[in-house]
C-alpha positions as CSV (number, residue, x, y, z in Angstrom):
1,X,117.3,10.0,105.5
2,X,115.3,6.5,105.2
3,X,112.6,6.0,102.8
4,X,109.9,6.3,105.4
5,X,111.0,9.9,106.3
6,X,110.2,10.2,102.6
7,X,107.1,9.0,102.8
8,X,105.2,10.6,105.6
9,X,106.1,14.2,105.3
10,X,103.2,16.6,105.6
11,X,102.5,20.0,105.5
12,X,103.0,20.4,109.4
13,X,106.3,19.5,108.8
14,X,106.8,22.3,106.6
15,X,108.9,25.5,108.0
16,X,107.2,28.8,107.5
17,X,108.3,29.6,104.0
18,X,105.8,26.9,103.1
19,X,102.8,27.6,104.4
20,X,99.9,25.5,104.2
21,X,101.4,23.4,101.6
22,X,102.6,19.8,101.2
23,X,106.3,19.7,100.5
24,X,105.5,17.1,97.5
25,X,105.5,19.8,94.8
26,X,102.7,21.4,92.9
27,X,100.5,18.4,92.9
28,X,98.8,17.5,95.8
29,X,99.8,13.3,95.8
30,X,103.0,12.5,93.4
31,X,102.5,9.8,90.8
32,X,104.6,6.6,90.9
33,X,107.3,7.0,89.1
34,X,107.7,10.7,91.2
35,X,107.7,9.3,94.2
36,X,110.2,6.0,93.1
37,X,112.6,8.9,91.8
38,X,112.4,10.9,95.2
39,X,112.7,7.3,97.4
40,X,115.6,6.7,95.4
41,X,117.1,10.1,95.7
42,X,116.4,10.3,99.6
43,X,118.5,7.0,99.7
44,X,121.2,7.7,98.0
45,X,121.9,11.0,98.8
46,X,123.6,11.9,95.5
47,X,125.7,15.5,94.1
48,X,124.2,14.3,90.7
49,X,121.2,13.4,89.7
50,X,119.9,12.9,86.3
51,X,116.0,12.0,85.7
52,X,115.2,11.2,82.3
53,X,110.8,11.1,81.5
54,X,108.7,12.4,79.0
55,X,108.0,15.1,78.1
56,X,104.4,15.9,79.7
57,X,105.0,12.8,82.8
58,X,105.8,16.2,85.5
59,X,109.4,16.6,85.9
60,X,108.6,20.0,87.6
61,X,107.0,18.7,90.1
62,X,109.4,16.1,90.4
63,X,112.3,18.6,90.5
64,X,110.4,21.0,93.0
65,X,109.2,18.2,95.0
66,X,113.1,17.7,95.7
67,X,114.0,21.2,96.3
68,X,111.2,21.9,99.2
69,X,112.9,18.2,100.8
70,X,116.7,19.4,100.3
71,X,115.2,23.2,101.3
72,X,113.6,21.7,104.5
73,X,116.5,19.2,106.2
74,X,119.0,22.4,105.4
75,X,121.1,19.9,102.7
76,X,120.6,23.6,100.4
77,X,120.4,26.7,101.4
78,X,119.0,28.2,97.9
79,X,118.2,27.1,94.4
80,X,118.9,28.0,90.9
81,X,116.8,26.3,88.0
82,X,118.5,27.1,84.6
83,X,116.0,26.8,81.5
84,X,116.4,26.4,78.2
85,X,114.4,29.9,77.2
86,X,112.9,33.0,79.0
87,X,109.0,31.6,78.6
88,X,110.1,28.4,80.4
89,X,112.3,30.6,83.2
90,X,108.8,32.3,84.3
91,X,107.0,29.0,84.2
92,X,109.2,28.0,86.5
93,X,109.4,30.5,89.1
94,X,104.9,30.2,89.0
95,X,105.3,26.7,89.5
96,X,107.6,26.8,92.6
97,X,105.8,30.0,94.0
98,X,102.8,28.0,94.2
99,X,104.9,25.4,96.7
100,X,106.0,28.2,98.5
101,X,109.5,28.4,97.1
102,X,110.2,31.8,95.5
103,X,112.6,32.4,92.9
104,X,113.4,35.6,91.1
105,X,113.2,35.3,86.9
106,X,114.3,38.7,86.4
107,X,117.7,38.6,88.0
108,X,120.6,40.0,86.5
109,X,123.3,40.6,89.0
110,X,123.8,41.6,92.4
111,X,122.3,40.3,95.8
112,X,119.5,38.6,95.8
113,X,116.1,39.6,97.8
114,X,115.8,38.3,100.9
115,X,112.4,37.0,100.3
116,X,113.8,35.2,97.5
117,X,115.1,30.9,97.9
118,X,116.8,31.3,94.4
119,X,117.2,32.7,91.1
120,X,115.6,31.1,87.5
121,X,117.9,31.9,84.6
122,X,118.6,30.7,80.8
123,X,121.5,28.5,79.9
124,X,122.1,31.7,77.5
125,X,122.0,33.6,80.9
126,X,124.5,31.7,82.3
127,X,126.4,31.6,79.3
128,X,126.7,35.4,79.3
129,X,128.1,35.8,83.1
130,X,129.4,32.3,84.0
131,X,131.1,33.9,87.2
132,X,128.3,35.6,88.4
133,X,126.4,32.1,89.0
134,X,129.3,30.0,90.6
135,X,130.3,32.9,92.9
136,X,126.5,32.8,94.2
137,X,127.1,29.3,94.9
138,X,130.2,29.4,96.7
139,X,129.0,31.8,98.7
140,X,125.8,29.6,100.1
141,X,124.9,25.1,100.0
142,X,122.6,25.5,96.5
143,X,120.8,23.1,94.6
144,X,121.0,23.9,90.5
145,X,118.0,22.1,89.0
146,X,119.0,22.1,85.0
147,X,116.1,21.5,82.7
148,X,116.0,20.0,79.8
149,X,119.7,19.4,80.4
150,X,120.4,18.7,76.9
151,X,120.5,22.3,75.8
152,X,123.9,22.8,77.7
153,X,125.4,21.0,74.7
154,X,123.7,23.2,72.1
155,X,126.8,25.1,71.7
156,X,130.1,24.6,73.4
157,X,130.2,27.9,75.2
158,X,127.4,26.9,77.0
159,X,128.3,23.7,78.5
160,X,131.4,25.7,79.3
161,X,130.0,27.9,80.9
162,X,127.5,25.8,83.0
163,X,130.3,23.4,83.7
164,X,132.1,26.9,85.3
165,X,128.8,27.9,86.9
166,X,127.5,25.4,89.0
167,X,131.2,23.0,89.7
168,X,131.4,24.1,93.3
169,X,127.2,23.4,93.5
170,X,126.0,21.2,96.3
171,X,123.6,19.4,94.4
172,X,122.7,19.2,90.8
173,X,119.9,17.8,89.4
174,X,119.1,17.2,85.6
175,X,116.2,16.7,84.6
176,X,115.3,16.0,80.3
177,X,112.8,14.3,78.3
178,X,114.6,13.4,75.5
179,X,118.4,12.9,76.5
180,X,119.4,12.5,73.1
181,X,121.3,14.7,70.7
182,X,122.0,14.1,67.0
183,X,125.4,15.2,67.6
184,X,128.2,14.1,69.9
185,X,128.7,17.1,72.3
186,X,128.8,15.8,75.8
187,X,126.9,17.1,78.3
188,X,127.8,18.7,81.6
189,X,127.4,16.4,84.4
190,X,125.9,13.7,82.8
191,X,127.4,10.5,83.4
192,X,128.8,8.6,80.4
193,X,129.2,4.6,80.5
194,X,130.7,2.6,77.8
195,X,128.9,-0.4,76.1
196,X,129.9,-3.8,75.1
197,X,130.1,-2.2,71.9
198,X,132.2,0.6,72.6
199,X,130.1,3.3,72.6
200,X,129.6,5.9,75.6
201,X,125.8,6.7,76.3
202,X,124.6,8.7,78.6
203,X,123.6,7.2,82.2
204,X,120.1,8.3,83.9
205,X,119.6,7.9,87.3
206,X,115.7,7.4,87.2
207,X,114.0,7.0,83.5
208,X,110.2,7.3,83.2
209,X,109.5,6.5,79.5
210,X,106.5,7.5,77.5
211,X,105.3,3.5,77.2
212,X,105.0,3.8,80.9
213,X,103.7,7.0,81.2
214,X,101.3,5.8,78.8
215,X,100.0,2.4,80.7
216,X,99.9,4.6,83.6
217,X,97.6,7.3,82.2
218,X,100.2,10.0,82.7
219,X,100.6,11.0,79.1
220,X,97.9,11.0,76.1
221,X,98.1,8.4,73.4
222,X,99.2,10.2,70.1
223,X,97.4,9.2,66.8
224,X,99.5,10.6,64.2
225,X,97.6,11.4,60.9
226,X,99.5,11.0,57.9
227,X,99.1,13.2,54.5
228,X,100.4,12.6,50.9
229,X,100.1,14.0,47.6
230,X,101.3,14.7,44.5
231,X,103.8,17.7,44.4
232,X,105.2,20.0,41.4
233,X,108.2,22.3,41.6
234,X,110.4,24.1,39.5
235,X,114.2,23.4,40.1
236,X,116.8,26.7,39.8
237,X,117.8,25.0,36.5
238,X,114.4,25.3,34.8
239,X,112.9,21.5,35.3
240,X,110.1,20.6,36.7
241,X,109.9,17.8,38.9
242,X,106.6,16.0,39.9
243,X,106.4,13.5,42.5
244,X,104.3,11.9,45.5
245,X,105.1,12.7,48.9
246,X,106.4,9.3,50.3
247,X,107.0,7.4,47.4
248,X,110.9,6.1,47.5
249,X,113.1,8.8,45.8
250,X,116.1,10.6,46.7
251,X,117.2,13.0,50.1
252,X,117.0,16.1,48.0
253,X,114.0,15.3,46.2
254,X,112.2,14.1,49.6
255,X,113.5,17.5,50.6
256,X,112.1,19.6,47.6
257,X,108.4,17.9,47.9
258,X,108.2,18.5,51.8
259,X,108.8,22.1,51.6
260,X,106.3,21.9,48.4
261,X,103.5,20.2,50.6
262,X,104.1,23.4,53.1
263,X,104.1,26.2,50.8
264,X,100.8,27.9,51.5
265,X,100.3,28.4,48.7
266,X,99.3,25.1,47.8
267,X,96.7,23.1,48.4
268,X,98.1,20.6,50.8
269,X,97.9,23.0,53.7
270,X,94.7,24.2,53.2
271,X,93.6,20.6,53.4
272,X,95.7,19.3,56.1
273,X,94.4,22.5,58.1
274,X,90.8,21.8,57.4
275,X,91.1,18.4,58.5
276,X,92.9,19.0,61.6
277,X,90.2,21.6,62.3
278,X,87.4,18.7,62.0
279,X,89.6,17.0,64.7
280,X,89.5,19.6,67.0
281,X,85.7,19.9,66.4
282,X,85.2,16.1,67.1
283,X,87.8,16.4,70.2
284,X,86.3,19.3,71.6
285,X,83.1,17.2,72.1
286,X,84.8,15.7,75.0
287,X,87.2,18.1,75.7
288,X,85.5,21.3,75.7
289,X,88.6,23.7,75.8
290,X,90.8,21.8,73.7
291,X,93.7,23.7,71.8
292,X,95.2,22.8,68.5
293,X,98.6,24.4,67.5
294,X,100.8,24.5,64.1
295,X,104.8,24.6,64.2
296,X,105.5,26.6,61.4
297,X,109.4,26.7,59.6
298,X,109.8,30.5,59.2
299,X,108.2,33.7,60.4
300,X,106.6,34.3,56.6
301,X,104.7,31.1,56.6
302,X,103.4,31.4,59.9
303,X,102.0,34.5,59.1
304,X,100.5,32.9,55.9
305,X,99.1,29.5,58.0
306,X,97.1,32.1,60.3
307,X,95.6,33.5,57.6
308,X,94.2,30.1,55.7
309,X,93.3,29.5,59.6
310,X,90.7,32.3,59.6
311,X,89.8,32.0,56.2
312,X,88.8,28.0,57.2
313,X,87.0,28.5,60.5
314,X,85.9,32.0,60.8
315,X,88.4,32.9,63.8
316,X,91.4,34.4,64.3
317,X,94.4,32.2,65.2
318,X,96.8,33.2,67.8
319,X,100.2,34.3,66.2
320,X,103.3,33.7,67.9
321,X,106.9,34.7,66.8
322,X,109.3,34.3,69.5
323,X,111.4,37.5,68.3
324,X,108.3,39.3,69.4
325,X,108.5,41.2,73.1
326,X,104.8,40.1,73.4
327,X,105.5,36.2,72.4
328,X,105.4,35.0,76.4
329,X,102.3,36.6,77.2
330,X,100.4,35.4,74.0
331,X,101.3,31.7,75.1
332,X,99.5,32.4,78.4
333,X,96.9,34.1,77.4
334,X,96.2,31.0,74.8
335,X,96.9,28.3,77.5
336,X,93.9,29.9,79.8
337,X,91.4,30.9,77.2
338,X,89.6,28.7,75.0
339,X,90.5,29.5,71.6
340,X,91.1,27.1,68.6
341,X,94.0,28.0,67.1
342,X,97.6,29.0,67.8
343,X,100.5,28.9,65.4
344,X,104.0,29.5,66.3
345,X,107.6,29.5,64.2
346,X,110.1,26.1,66.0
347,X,108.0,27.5,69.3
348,X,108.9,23.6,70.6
349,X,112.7,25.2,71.3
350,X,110.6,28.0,72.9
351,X,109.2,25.9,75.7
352,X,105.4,26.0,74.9
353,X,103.4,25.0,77.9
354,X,100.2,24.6,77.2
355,X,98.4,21.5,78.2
356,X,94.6,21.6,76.2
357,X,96.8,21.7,73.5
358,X,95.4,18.3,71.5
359,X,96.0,18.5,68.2
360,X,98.9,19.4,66.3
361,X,99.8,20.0,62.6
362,X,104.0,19.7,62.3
363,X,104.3,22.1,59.5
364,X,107.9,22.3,59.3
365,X,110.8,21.2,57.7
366,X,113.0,19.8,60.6
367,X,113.4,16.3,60.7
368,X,115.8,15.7,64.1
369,X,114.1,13.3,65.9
370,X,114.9,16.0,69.1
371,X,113.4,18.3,68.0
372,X,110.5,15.7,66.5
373,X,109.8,14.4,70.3
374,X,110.1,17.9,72.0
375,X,107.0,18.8,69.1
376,X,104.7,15.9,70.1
377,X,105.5,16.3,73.7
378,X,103.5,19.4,73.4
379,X,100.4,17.7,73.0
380,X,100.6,14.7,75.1
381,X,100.3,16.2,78.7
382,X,97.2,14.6,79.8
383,X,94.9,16.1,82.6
384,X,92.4,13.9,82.9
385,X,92.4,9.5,81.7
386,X,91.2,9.0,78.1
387,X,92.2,12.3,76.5
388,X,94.0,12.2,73.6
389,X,96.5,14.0,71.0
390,X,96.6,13.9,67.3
391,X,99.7,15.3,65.2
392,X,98.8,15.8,61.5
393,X,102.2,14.6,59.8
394,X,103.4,15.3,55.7
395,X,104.1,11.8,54.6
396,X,108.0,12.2,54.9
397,X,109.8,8.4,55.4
398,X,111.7,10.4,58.8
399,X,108.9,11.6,60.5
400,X,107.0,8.1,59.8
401,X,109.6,6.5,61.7
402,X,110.1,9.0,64.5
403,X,105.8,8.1,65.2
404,X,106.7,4.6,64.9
405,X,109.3,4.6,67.6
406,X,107.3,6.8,70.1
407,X,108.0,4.5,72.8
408,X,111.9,3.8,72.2
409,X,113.9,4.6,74.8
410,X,117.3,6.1,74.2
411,X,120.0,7.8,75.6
412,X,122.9,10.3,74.3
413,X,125.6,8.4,72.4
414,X,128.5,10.0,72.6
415,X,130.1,7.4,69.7
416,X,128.3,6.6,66.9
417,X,129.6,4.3,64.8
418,X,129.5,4.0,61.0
419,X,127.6,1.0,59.3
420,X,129.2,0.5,55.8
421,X,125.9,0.9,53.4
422,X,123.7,1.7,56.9
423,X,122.7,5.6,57.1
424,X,121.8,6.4,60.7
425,X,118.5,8.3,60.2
426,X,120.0,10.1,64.0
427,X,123.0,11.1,62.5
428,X,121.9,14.4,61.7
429,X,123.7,17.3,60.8
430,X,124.7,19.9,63.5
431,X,123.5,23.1,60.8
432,X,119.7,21.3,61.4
433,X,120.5,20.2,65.0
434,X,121.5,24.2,65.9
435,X,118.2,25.5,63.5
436,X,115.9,23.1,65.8
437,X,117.5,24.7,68.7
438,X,117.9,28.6,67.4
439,X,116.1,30.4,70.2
440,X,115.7,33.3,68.2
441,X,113.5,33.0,64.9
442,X,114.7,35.8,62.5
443,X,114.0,36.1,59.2
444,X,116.9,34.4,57.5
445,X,115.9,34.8,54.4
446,X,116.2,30.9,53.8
447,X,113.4,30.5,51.9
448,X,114.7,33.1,49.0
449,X,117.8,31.0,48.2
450,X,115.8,27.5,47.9
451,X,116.8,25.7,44.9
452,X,113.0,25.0,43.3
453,X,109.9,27.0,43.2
454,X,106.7,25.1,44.7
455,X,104.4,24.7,41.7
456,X,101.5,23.0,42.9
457,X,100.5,20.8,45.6
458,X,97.6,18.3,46.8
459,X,96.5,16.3,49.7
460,X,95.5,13.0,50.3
461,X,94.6,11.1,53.6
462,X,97.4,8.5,53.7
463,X,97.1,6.7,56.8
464,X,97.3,7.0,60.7
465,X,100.1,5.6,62.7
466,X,99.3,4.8,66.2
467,X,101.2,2.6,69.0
468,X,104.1,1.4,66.3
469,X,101.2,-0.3,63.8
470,X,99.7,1.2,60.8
471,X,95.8,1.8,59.8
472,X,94.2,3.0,57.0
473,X,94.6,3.7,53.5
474,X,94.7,6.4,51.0
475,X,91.3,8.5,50.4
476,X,90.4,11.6,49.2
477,X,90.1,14.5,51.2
478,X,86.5,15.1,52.4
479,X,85.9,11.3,51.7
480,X,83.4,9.4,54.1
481,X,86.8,7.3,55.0
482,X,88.8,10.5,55.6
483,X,86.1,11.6,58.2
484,X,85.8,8.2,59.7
485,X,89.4,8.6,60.9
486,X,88.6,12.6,61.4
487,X,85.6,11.5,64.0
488,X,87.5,9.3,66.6
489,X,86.4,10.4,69.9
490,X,88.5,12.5,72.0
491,X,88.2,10.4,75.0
492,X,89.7,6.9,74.6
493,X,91.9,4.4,76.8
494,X,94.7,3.6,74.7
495,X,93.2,-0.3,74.0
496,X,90.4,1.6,72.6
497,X,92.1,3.6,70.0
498,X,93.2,1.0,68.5
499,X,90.5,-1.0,68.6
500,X,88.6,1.8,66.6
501,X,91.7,2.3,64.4
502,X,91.0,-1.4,63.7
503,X,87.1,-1.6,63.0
504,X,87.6,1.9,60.8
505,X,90.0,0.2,58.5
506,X,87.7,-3.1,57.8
507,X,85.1,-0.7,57.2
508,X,87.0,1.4,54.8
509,X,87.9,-1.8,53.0
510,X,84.6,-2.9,52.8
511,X,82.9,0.4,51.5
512,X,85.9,0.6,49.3
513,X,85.4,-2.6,47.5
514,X,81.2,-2.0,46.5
515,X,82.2,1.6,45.1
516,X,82.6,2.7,41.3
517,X,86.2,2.7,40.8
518,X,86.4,6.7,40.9
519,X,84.9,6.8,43.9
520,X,87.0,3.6,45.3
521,X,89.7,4.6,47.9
522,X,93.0,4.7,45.9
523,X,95.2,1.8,47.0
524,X,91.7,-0.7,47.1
525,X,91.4,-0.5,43.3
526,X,91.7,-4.3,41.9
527,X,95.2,-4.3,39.6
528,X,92.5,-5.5,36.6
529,X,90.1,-2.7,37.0
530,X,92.9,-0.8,36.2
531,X,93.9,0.5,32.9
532,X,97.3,0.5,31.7
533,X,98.6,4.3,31.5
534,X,102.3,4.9,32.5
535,X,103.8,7.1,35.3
536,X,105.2,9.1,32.2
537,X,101.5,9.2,30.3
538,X,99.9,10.4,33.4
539,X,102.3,13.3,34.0
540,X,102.2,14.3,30.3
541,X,98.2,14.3,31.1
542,X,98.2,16.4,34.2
543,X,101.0,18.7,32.5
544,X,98.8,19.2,29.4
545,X,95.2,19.9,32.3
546,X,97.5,21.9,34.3
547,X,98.8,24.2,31.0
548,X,95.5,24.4,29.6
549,X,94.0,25.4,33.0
550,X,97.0,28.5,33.1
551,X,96.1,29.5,29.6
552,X,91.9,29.9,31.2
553,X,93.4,31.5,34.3
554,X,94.3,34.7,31.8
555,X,91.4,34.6,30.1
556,X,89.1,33.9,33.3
557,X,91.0,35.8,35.9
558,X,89.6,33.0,38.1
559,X,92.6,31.4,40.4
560,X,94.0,28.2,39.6
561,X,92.3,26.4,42.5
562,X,88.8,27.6,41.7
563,X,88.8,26.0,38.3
564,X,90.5,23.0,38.9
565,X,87.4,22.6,41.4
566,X,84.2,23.7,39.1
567,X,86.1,20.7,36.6
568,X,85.8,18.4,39.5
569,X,82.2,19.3,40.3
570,X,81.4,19.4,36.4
571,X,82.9,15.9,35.4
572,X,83.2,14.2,38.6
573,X,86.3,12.8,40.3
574,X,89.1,13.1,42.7
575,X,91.7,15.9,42.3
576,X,94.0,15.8,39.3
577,X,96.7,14.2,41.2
578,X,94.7,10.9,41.7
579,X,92.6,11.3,38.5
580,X,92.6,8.5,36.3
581,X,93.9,9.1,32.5
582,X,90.2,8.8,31.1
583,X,89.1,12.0,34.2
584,X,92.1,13.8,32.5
585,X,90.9,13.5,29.1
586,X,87.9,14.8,30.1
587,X,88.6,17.9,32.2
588,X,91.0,18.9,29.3
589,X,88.2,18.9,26.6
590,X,85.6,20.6,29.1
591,X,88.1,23.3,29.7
592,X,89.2,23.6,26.3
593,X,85.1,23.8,25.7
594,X,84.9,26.5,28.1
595,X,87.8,28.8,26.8
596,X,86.4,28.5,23.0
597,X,83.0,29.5,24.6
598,X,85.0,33.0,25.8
599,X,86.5,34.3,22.5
């Protein structure tokens, strides 16, 4: 079939089982890079296919687009798409019903329907009954489309099983948007080709990377908004450890101060929250509908991040846990309303599909950079040019370099090869690579055995990472220069954003340098308007407010967090963790004034 047969297909060309439609998928003219992966299909006429673009570019249309063609000139007789999760099975079935091309998600064995073109099943499906699959396509020409191909690797049994499956298949196509893995299991039918240097990576057949996506106004350009603080935990042996999220300091510890910044009980997530809520506010001023959505670590603080959710903006947030029956119909039911809020345990491995979704808060402690670019994909689908995504990040050294490399393409290395005194920050270990990808969330109890106890935590607007380059510096939550960065419109070309991002940061600068140095943003403060207090005077200080305010909180019964605030109000001042020695001294003798006031 030439190119040109490609190109002029129509809907009269169409047999009855697609009536009325074009056979180009669900979108009524493909994009580009769609239609240079179909002309280069049509050409070559190959059993294997792999097309690698990001997440949000439309591989399902892509993939269905294909499927009408190959149902059409009688190459296949029937098609099975395999998906990573039930939520993502049904997608697909609504999506090729809507082309005319019906395939069953609830089937289990047996014959299939004869109003039916196909089956969509889980890799866990096939995993299950390999047999079942390969004898249904022995028996008639099928097409498996395998999405987000990647999965088969997640355990061996499954790429067994798939490899079992769909051998005798008369066409296979493989569709991912991130082709990577952090470990070495291959994948079935991908093809591997060795380097100069030795190492076997994984082959695509047509690649559609997010850069391009981006320059062609397929995908949204993703500010990423970076958070600090100071953090306090207790260790199992009794210390307590303080230390700023982001400053240089060892795996465990970076470890130890994440999970700190994410206890809700804290007051980093209560911040992070409300600022990502001022976001959506200021986006949905251009988009009207637009979503925002947390990706919580465990069931427990999901639950908890809901609730500081309606305690923050009045309305309830939509809770889903993907070991709940109800957990598929809640996702729709949020991607065609017009609610605020949704947030949902490591739902990325569940297959969220929801594109108003625009801003994001990554609230968990995974740190693959798989399961890092399946998060942000959720928010990057763009509907219309100019829209665009922010992800609210914990100042965490991996994640920082997972937003700087947006645009990098890779592929799946099946070698990797040790650097003497070089860690691989992709090397990751399979026990995270198999959490990012556990379909089902239970309560493991994790969170019980953690070696610390999260004391205390704070936030502090850190900076915003956009396009590989950096903007911004530290400022107080709630600070003018906080909200300038909170107030970018939600309707930019990417040249625009950072162009903004530019003027914001000479203007922070600026303001910075005419404040009073407690009100200055806290990396513009001149070295000689400084005084000299060490790290170790300061953390005797903050030990000695932080005691002082405990011994009040019994004699009080006021929380922690509301008197650590009336001391702000009363003596000026950022929080504790950014207070200078002088603001410490202070708050200490007005609340040691206070508690002689109560005896």
């Amino acid at each position: 079939m030439t190119t040109t047969a490609a190109n002029t297909h129509s809907s009269h060309h169409l047999s009855p089982a697609f009536p009325g439609r074009a056979p180009w998928g669900t979108a009524s003219k493909l994009r580009a890079w769609q239609q240079g992966a179909m002309e280069k299909y049509i050409q070559e006429q190959p059993r294997d296919f792999l097309a690698v673009a990001t997440p949000g570019a439309g591989k399902t249309t892509f993939a269905l687009t294909l499927a009408s063609w190959l149902l059409h000139h009688h190459v296949v007789q029937q098609v099975t798409v395999v998906a990573p999760t039930e939520h993502l099975k049904k997608q697909w079935a609504e999506a090729a019903a809507r082309i005319g091309i019906k395939l069953d998600p609830e089937y289990s064995a047996g014959p299939l329907g004869k109003e039916y073109h196909g089956v969509a099943v889980t890799y866990a499906g096939v995993g299950v009954r390999p047999m079942l699959h390969r004898n249904r396509v022995e028996q008639r020409k099928t097409l498996v489309i395998l999405d987000e191909i990647h999965h088969a690797g997640d355990s061996k049994s499954w790429g067994e099983a798939c490899l079992e499956a769909f051998e005798p298949a008369t066409r296979r196509l493989a569709l991912t948007g991130t082709p990577f893995r952090s470990d070495t299991n291959p994948i079935p039918f991908v093809t591997y080709e060795e380097g100069n240097d030795g190492i076997r990576r994984s082959a695509a057949d047509y690649t559609y990377g997010y850069g391009s996506a981006l320059g062609d106004g397929v995908v949204r350009p993703v500010i990423f908004l970076s958070y600090s603080g100071n953090m306090r935990w207790r260790t199992k042996a009794g210390d307590e450890i303080a230390a700023r999220l982001g400053e240089p300091m060892t795996k465990d510890a970076v470890s130890q101060a994440w999970r700190t910044a994410l206890d809700p009980r804290g007051e980093w997530m209560p911040s992070v929250l409300r600022a990502a809520d001022q976001r959506l506010t200021e986006v949905r001023k251009a988009i009207p509908d637009a979503g925002a959505l947390v990706i919580a670590s465990d069931q427990d603080s999901a639950r908890s991040y809901a609730k500081l959710i309606r305690e923050i903006t009045g309305s309830k947030a939509t809770l889903v846990l993907s070991d709940d029956s109800g957990a598929s119909e809640r996702i729709d039911e949020f991607s065609h309303n017009t609610d605020r809020w949704m947030v949902a345990v490591r739902m990325v491995s569940e297959g969220v599909d929801v594109p108003r979704l625009a801003v994001g808060v990554y609230a968990t402690t995974i740190s693959t950079p798989l399961f890092f670019a399946q998060a942000v994909g959720r928010f990057v689908r763009s509907r219309r040019r100019g829209e665009t995504a922010s992800v609210f990040l914990p100042t965490v050294p991996d994640l920082l370099t997972f937003a700087n490399e947006m645009e990098v393409e890779r592929d799946h290395a099946l070698d990797k090869p040790k650097k003497e005194g070089e860690e691989d920050p992709y090397a990751e270990s399979e026990k995270e690579m198999e959490e990012a990808n556990r379909e089902q969330d239970e309560d493991t109890g994790e969170q019980e055995t953690l070696p610390f106890e999260a004391l205390e935590s704070d936030a502090v607007f850190d900076r915003v990472l956009y396009d590989g380059a950096e903007f911004g510096m530290q400022a107080h939550p709630g600070s003018e220069e906080e909200q300038d960065y909170l107030g970018i419109p939600g309707l930019l070309e990417p040249d625009q954003v950072q162009l903004l991002l530019q003027k914001r940061q000479a203007r922070q600068i600026s303001h910075s340098r005419k404040k009073p140095d407690d009100e200055a943003d806290l990396l513009e403060l001149p070295a000689e308007r400084r005084p000299v207090v060490t790290h170790k005077e300061l953390l005797e200080l903050r030990k000695q407010l932080n005691t002082m305010v405990g011994a009040y909180v019994h004699q009080s019964g006021k929380p922690h967090g509301v008197i650590h605030t009336e001391l702000r109000r009363v003596c000026g001042g950022p929080p504790s963790a950014e207070a200078t020695a002088g603001q410490l001294r202070q708050r200490i003798a007005k609340v040691q004034e206070w508690a002689t006031r109560m005896r």
